[in-house]
C-alpha positions as CSV (number, residue, x, y, z in Angstrom):
1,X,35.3,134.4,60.0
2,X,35.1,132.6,56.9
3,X,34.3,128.6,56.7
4,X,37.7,128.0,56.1
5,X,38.2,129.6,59.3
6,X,36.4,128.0,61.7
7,X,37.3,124.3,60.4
8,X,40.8,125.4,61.1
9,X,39.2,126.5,64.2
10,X,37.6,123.6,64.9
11,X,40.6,121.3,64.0
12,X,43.1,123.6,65.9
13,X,40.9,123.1,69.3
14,X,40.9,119.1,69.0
15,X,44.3,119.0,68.3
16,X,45.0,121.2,71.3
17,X,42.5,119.0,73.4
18,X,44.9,115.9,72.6
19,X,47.6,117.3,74.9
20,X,45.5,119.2,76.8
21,X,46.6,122.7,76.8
22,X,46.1,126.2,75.3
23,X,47.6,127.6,71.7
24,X,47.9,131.5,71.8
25,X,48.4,134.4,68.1
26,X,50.1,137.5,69.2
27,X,50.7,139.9,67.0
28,X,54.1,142.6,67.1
29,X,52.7,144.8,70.1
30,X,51.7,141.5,72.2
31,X,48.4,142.1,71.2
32,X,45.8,138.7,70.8
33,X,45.1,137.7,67.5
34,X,43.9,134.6,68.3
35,X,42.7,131.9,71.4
36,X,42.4,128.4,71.7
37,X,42.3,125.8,74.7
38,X,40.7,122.7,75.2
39,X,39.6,123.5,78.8
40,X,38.1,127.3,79.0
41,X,39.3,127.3,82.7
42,X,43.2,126.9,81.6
43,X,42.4,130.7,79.9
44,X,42.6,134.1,81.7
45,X,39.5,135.7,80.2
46,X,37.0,133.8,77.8
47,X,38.5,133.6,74.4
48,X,36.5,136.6,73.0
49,X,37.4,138.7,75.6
50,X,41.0,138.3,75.0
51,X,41.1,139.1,71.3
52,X,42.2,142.7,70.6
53,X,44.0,143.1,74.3
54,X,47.6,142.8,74.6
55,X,48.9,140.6,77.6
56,X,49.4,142.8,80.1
57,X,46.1,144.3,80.2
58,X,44.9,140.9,80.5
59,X,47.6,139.5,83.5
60,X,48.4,142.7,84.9
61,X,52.0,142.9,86.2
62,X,52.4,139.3,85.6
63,X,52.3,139.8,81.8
64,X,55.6,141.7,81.5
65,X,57.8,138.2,81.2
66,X,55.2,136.9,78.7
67,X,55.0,140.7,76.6
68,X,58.7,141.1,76.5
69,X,59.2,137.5,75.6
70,X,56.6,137.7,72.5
71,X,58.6,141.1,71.2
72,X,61.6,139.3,71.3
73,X,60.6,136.4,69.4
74,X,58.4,138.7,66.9
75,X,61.7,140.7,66.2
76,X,64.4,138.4,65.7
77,X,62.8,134.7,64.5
78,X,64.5,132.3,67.1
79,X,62.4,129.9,68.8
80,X,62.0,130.3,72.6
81,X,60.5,127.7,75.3
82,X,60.3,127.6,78.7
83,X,57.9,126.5,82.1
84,X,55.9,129.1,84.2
85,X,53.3,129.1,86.7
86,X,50.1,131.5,86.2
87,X,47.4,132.3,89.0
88,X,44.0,131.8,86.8
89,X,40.6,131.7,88.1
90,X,40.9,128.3,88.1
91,X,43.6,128.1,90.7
92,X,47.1,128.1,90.2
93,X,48.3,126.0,86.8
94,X,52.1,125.0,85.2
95,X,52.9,125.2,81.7
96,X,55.8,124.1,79.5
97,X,55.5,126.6,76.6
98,X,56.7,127.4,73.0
99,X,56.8,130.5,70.9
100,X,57.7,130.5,67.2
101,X,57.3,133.5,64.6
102,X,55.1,132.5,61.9
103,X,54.2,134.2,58.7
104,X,55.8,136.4,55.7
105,X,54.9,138.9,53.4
106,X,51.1,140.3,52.6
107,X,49.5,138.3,55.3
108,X,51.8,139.5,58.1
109,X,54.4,138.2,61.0
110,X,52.5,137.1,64.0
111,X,54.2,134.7,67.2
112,X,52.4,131.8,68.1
113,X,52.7,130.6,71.8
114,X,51.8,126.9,72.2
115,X,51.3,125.6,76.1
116,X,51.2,122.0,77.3
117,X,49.4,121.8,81.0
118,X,51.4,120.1,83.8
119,X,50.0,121.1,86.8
120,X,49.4,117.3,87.7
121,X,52.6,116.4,86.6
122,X,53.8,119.0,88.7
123,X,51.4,118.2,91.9
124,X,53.6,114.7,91.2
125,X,56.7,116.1,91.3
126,X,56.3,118.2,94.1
127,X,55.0,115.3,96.2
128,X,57.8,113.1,95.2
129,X,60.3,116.0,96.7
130,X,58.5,116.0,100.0
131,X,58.5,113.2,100.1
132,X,62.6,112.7,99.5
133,X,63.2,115.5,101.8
134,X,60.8,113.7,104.8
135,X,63.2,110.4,103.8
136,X,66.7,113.1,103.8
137,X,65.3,114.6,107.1
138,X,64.5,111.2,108.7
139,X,67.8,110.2,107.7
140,X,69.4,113.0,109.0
141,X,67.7,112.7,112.4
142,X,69.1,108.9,112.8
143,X,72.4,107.3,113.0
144,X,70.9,104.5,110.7
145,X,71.7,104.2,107.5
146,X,68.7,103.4,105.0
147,X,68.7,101.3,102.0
148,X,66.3,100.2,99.3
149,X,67.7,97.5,96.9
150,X,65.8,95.8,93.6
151,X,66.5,91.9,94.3
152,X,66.2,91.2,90.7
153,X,69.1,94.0,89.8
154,X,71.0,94.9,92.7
155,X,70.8,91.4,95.4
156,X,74.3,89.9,93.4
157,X,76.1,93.6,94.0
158,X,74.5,94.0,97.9
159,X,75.9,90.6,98.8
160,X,79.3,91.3,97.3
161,X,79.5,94.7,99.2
162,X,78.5,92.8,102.5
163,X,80.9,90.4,102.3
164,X,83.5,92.7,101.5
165,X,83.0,94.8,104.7
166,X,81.6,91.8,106.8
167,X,83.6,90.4,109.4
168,X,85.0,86.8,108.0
169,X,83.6,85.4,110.6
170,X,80.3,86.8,110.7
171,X,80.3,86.8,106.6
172,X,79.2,82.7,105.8
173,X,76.3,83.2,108.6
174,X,74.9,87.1,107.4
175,X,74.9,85.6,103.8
176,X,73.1,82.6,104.5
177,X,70.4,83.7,106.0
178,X,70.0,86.7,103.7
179,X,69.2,84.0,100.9
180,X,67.3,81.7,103.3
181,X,65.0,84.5,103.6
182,X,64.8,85.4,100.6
183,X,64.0,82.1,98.9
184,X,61.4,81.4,101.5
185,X,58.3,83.4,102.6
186,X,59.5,85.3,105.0
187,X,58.4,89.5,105.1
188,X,61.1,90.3,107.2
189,X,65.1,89.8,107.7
190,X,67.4,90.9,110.1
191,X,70.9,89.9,111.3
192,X,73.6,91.5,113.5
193,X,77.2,90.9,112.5
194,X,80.6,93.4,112.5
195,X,81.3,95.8,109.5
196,X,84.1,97.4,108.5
197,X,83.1,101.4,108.9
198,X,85.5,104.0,106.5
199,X,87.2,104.7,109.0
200,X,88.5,101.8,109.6
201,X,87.2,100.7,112.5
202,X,84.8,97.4,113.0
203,X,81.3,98.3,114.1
204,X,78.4,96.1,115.6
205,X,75.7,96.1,113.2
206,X,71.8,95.5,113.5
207,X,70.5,94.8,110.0
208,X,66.9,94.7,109.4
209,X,64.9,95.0,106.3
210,X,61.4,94.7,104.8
211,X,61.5,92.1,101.9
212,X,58.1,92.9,98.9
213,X,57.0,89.9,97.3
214,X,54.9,89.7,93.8
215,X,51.7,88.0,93.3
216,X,53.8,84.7,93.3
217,X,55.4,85.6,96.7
218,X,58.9,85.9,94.5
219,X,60.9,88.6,96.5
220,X,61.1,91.7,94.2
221,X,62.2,94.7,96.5
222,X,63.8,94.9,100.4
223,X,63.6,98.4,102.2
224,X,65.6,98.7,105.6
225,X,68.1,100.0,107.8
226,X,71.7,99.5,109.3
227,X,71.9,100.6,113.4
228,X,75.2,101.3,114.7
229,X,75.0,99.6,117.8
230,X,78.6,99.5,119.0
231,X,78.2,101.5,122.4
232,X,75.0,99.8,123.0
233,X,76.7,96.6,122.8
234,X,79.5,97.6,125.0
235,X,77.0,99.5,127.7
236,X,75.5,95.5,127.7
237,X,78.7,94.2,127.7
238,X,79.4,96.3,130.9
239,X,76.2,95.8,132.4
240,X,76.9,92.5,132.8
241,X,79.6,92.1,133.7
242,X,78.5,94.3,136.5
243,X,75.7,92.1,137.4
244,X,78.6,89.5,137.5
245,X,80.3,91.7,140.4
246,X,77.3,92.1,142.1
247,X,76.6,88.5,142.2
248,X,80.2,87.9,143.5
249,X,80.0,90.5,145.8
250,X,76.4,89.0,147.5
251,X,78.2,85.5,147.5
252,X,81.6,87.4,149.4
253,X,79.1,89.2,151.8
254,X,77.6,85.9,152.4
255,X,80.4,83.9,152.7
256,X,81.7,86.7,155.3
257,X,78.6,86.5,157.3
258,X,79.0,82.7,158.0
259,X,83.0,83.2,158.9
260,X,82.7,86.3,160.7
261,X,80.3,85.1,163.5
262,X,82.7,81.9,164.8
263,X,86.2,84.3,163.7
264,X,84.6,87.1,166.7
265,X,84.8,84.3,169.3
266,X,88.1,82.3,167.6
267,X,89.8,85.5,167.9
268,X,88.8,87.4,171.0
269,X,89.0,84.0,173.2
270,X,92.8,83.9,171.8
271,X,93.7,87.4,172.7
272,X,92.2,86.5,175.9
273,X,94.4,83.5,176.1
274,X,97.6,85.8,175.1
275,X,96.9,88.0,177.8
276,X,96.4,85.2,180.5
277,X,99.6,83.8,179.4
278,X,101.9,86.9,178.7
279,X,105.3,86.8,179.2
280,X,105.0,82.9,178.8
281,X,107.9,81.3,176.6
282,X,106.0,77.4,176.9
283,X,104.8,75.7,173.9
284,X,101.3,76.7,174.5
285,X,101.9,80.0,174.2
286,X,103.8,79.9,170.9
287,X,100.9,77.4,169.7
288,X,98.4,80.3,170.4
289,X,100.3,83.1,168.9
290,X,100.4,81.1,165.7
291,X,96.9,80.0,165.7
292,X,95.7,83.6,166.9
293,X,98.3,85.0,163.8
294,X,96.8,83.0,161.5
295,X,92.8,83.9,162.7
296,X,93.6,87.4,161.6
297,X,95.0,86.7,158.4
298,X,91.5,85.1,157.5
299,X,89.9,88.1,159.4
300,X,91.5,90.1,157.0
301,X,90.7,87.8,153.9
302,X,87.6,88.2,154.9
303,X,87.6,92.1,155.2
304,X,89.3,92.3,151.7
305,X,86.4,90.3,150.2
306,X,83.7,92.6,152.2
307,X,85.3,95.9,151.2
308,X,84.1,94.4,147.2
309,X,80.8,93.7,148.4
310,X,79.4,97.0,148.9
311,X,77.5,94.7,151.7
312,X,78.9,96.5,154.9
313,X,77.0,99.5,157.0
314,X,78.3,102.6,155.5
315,X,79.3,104.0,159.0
316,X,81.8,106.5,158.9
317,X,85.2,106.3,161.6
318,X,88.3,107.5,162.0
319,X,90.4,105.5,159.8
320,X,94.4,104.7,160.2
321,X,95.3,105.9,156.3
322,X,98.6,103.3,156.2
323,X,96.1,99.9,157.9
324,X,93.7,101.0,154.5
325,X,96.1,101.4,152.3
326,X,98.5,98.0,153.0
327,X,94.9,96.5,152.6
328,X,94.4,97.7,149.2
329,X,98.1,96.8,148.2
330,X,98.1,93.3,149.5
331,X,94.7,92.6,147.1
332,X,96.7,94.2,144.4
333,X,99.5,92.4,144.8
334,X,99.2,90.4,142.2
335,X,98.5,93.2,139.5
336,X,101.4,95.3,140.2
337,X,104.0,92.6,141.0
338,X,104.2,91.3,137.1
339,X,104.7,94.8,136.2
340,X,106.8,96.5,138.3
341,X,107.5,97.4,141.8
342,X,105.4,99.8,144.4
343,X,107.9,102.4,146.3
344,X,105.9,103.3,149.8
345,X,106.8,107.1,150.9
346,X,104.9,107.1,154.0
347,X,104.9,110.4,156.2
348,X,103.1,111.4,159.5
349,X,99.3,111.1,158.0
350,X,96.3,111.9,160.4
351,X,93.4,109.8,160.5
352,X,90.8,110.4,158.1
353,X,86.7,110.2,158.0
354,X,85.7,107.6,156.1
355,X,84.3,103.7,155.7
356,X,87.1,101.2,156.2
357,X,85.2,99.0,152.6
358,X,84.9,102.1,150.7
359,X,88.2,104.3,151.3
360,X,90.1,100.8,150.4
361,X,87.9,100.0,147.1
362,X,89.4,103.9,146.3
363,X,93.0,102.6,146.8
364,X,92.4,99.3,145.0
365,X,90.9,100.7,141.9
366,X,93.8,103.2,141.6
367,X,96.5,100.7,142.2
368,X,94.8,98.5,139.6
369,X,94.4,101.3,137.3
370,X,98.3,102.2,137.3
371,X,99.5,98.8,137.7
372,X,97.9,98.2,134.1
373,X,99.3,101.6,133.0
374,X,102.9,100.1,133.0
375,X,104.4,98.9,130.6
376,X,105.4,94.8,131.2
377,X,108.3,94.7,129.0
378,X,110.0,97.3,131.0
379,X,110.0,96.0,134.5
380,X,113.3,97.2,135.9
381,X,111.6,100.8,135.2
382,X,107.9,100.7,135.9
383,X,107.3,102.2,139.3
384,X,104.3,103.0,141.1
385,X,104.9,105.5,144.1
386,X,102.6,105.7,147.3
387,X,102.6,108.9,149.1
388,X,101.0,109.8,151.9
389,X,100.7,113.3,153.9
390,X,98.9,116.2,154.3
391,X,97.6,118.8,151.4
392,X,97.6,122.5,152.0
393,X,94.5,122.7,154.6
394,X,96.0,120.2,156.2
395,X,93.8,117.4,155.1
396,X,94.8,113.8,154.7
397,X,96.6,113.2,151.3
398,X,97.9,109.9,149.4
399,X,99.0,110.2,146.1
400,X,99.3,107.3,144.1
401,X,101.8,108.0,141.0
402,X,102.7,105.5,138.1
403,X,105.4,105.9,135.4
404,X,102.9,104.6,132.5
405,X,101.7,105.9,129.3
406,X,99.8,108.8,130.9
407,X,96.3,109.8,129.6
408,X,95.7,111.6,126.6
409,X,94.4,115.2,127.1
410,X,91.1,114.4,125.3
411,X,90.1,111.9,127.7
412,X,90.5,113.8,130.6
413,X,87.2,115.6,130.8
414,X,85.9,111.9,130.7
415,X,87.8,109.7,133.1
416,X,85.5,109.9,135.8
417,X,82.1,109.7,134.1
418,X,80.4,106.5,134.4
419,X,81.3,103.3,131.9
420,X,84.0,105.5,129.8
421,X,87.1,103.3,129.1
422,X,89.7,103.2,126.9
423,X,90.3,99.8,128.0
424,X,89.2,97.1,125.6
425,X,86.5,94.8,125.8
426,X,86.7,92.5,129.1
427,X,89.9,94.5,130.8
428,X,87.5,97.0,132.6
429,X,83.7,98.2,133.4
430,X,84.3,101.5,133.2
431,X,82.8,102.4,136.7
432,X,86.2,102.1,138.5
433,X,87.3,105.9,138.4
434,X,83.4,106.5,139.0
435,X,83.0,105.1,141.8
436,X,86.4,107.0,143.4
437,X,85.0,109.8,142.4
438,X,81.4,108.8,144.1
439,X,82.8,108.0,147.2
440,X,85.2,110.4,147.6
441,X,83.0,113.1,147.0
442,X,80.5,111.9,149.3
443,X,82.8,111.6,152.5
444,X,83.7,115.0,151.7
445,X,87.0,115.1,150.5
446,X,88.7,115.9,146.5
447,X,90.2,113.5,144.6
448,X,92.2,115.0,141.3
449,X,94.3,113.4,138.5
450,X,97.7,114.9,136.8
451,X,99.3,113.1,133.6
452,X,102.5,113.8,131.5
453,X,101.9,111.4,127.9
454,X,104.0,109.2,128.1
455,X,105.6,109.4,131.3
456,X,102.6,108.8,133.8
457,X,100.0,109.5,136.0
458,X,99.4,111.0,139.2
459,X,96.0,110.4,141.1
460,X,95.4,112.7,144.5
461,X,92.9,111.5,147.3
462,X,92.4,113.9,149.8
463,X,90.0,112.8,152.7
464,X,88.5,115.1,155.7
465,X,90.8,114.3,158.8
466,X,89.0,112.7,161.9
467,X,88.6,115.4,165.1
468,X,90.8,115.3,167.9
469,X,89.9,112.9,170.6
470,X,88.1,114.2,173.4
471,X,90.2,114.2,177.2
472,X,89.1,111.2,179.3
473,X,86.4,111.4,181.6
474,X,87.1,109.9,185.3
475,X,86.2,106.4,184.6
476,X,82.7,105.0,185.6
477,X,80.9,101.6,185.9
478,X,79.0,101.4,183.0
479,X,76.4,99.4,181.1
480,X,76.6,97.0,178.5
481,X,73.3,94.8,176.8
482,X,74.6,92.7,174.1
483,X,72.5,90.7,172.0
484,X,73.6,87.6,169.4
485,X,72.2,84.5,168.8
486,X,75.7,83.4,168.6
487,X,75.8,82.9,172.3
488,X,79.7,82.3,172.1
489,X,79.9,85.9,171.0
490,X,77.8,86.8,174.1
491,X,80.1,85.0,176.3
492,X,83.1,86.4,174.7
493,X,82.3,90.2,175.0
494,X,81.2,89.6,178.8
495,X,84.6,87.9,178.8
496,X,86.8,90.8,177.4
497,X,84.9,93.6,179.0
498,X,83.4,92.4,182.4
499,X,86.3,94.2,184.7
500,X,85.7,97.4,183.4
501,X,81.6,97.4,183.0
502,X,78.2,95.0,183.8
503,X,77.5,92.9,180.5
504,X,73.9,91.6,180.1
505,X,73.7,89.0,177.4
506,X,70.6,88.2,175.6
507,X,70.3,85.5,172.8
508,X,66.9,86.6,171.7
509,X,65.3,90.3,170.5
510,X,62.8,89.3,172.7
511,X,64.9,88.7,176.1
512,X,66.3,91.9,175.1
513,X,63.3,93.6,174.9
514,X,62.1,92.0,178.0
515,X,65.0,93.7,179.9
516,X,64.6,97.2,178.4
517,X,60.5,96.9,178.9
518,X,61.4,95.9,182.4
519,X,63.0,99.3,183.0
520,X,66.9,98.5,183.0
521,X,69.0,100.7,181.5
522,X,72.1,100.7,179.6
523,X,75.0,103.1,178.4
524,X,75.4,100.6,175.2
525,X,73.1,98.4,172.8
526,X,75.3,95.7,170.3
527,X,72.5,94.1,169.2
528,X,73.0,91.5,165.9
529,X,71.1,92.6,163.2
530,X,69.8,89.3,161.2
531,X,68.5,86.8,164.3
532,X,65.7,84.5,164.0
533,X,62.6,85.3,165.4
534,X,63.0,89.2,166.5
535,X,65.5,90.5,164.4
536,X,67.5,93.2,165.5
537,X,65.7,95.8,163.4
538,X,62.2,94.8,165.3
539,X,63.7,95.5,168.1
540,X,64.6,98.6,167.0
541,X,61.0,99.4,165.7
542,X,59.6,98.0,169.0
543,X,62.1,100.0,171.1
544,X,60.6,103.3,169.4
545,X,57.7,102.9,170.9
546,X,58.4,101.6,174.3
547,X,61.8,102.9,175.1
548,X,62.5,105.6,172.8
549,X,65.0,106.5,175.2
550,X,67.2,103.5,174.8
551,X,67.5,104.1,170.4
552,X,70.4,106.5,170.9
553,X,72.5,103.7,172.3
554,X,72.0,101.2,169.5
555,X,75.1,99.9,167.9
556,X,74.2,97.4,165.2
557,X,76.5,94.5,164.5
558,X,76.8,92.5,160.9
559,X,79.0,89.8,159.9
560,X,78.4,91.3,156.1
561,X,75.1,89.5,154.7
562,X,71.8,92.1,154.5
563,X,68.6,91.2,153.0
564,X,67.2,93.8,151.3
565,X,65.3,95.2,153.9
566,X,67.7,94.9,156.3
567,X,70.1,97.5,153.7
568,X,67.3,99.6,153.7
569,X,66.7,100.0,157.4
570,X,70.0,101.0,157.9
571,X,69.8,103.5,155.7
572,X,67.2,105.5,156.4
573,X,68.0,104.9,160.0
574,X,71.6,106.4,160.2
575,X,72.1,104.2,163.2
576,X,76.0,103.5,164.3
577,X,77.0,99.9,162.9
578,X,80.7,98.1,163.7
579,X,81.5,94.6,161.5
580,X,82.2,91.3,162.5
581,X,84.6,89.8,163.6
582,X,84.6,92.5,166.7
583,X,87.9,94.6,167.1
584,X,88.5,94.7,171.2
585,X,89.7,98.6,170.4
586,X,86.5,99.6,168.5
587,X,84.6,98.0,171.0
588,X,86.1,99.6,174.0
589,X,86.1,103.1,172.2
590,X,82.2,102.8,171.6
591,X,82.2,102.6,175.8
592,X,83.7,106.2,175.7
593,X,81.6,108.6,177.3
């Protein structure tokens, strides 16, 4: 090599050391004329070693591309670039290359191939794209929806999109404190408002975003995201309003328990007074049949408010199905009569298995529910039908039809799942349906819905039917121990029942105990179960232990208020329960044998 040679040489490698990369001479066949490179490592083979070799005996099966590439260039003039990767010794590296023909006439055609190294660029780019597919994955694994805004450029065009979707209500307020934020020092923002969604519908938002200051503390950048939280606010929404019920129901069981005690007496010493003055036409009797009427209206208030409570002994009995269901209509009386008109088709119906609260909170939910399935401008046509019968196995049936809007088909799946409503906001919970089909299902019986769009609804309750009553036994002297702080309730039980059996009152769990200890023994327990002192359930506990015998005869009396371990012994007890005010039937059917 000549010395005009190698300062070409020498000039050649700092240029290519400027851009850091490799220039390459091939001749026609592919074959090296020539190698340069700033860094030996971005080369296959030491530059010597390449010189005289055509490219793929160099790169092997990797050097076809580059070889045919070369001949094409070499043969027809045009210029040719592109980007490759190449495994060196070095590691894998990425070019961006060129190859132009060069050279005429005595001193030959050759290609020369010219490659910038990106391989950090590249390492970049790369990173950036897992980066974007870890944000589109992320994004894709959330309903949220992500934003990133430049406060300098985009803040002006943000706002105006905001207030375009925002609620006009909520728009003043979200905007405000945007700014407020902004202009002070705060790192973070976040409002809720509602937003317009594309389709149409408006959506409770949760904003929140990270603001970036500069050195100054100027807000330059906010990153954040946008919740959907539409069901979660209704599922609160529905929450509390079912606290709401729960809190009215502790204050009905409540105000139950402190009517129920003196309504027992009220009403049983009236019957009693009836009884003793039967067949009477004076004054007096007329004056009692009025006052003894109008005792079991409240008595029946007072039911009607206990049955909402959830507060009562969930005792099953044989239930008269038309007593329940004339409950439930009375409560709704006031739904249905603005809307249309209730048509009873009572047939012979035998008594069912069930709780007197729960089997009406059943009938009231679905007399609510079809009342506000009619239509209130059509009143002369908006029916609801009560049935009542017996289904196929003979069962106790009522049907309860409407001649609303019906349900649509893709609802039905859903009616009776927990909180679902197509109600809006504040007309429903959502748990009515549930908790038919809850209770239904749990006294063992079906309950089943049919609809027709647009002409109504039919919901079917089928209950299991109460067995036979047993014959009569020859009748006995029997045993009765009640027990009631109320010692007017004491006195009137003795009163009603003291001709057919011996009634031992006790106005303390521990006179009661004190009898049972002593050995006496009794066909029949009513004990009260909230008394001060020994409440009924210590008896019970200390009755399990002394008289195990006597636990079988236990009948538990409430006037509606438990505490919380009272609900709990009853429970896990099982024991038999009856509600206050006493019924003279139920009590003389509990003295059965």
């Amino acid at each position: 090599m000549g010395t005009t040679d190698v300062h070409v040489g020498e000039r050649l490698s700092a240029l290519v050391g400027c851009i850091h990369g490799l220039v390459l001479e091939f001749d026609g066949e592919a074959r090296y004329l020539n190698a340069w490179a700033d860094d030996p490592a971005l080369l296959a083979r030491p530059a010597p070693e390449l010189v005289g070799r055509t490219i793929e005996e160099v790169l092997g099966e990797a050097g076809a591309p580059f070889t045919a590439a070369v001949r094409r260039v070499h043969a027809t003039g045009t210029v040719e670039s592109f980007e490759y990767s190449l495994d060196l010794p070095s590691g894998r590296h990425w070019f961006i290359a060129d190859m132009k023909r060069v050279g005429a006439g005595e001193s030959g055609v050759s290609v020369v191939f010219f490659a910038r190294d990106i391989t950090q660029r590249k390492a970049t780019e790369e990173a950036l794209a897992r980066s974007e597919e870890r944000y589109r994955l992320a994004a894709r694994a959330t309903n949220d929806a992500l934003w990133d805004w430049d406060v300098a450029d985009d803040l002006g065009k943000h706002i105006d999109w905001l207030k375009n979707g925002l609620h006009p209500d909520d728009a003043k307020r979200v905007q405000q404190s945007l700014e407020e934020a902004l202009k002070g020092n705060a790192a973070s923002w976040s409002a809720r408002y509602r937003f317009r969604r594309a389709d149409g519908i408006d959506a409770e938002i949760l904003d929140r975003g990270l603001i970036v200051r500069d050195e100054h503390g100027v807000a330059t950048r906010m990153v954040g995201s946008m919740a959907d939280v539409t069901e979660m606010h209704r599922l609160q929404q529905r929450l509390a309003q079912s606290d709401r019920l729960a809190a009215l129901g502790l204050m009905a069981a409540g105000i139950g328990h402190e009517i129920n005690n003196p309504l027992t007496y009220a009403i049983g010493n009236l019957e009693l007074a009836l009884e003793q003055l039967a067949g009477s036409e004076s004054d007096m009797a007329s004056l009692i049949k009025d006052a003894y009427d109008g005792a079991l209206q409240i008595a029946d208030i007072v039911r009607s408010l206990k049955a909402l409570s959830r507060a009562e002994c969930a005792v099953t009995a044989p239930l008269d199905i038309h007593v329940v269901l004339e409950r439930a209509i009375r409560m709704a009386e006031n739904e249905i009569r603005h809307r249309g008109r209730l048509i009873r088709r009572f047939g012979d119906v035998p008594r069912a298995i069930g709780t007197e609260a729960e089997v009406t909170q059943v009938f009231l939910n679905l007399l609510v529910n079809a009342a506000q399935a009619l239509d209130d401008q059509d009143r002369d046509r908006s029916e609801i039908i009560v049935t009542t019968g017996v289904d196929a196995r003979g069962r106790p049936l009522v049907t309860i039809a409407d001649t609303g809007r019906g349900i649509p088909s893709e609802h039905l799946d859903r009616i009776f799942d927990p909180f679902f409503t197509t109600k809006k906001v504040g007309d429903g919970t959502g748990l009515g349906l549930s908790i038919c089909h809850d209770i239904v299902q749990k006294l063992g019986g079906e309950i089943a819905v049919e609809t027709v769009l647009g002409q109504g609804t039919t919901f079917s309750v089928a209950l299991q039917g109460a067995p036979e009553p047993k014959a009569a036994a020859e009748p006995q002297r029997r045993r009765l121990l009640v027990v009631d702080d109320e010692v007017a309730i004491g006195r009137f039980v003795k009163r009603l029942l003291e001709k057919d059996l011996d009634v031992v009152v006790a106005t303390s769990g521990k006179d009661a105990l004190a009898n049972l200890v002593d050995g006496q023994k009794f066909d029949l327990i009513l004990c009260d179960v909230m008394m001060p002192g020994m409440t009924g359930m210590d008896l019970f506990e200390a009755l399990r232990t002394k008289r195990p015998d006597m636990l079988s005869s236990i009948v538990f009396m409430t006037g509606g208020a438990f505490t919380t371990r009272a609900r709990e012994f009853l429970e896990a007890e099982k024991v038999r329960c009856i509600d206050k005010p006493l019924d003279r039937v139920v009590l003389r059917s509990l003295l059965k044998p």
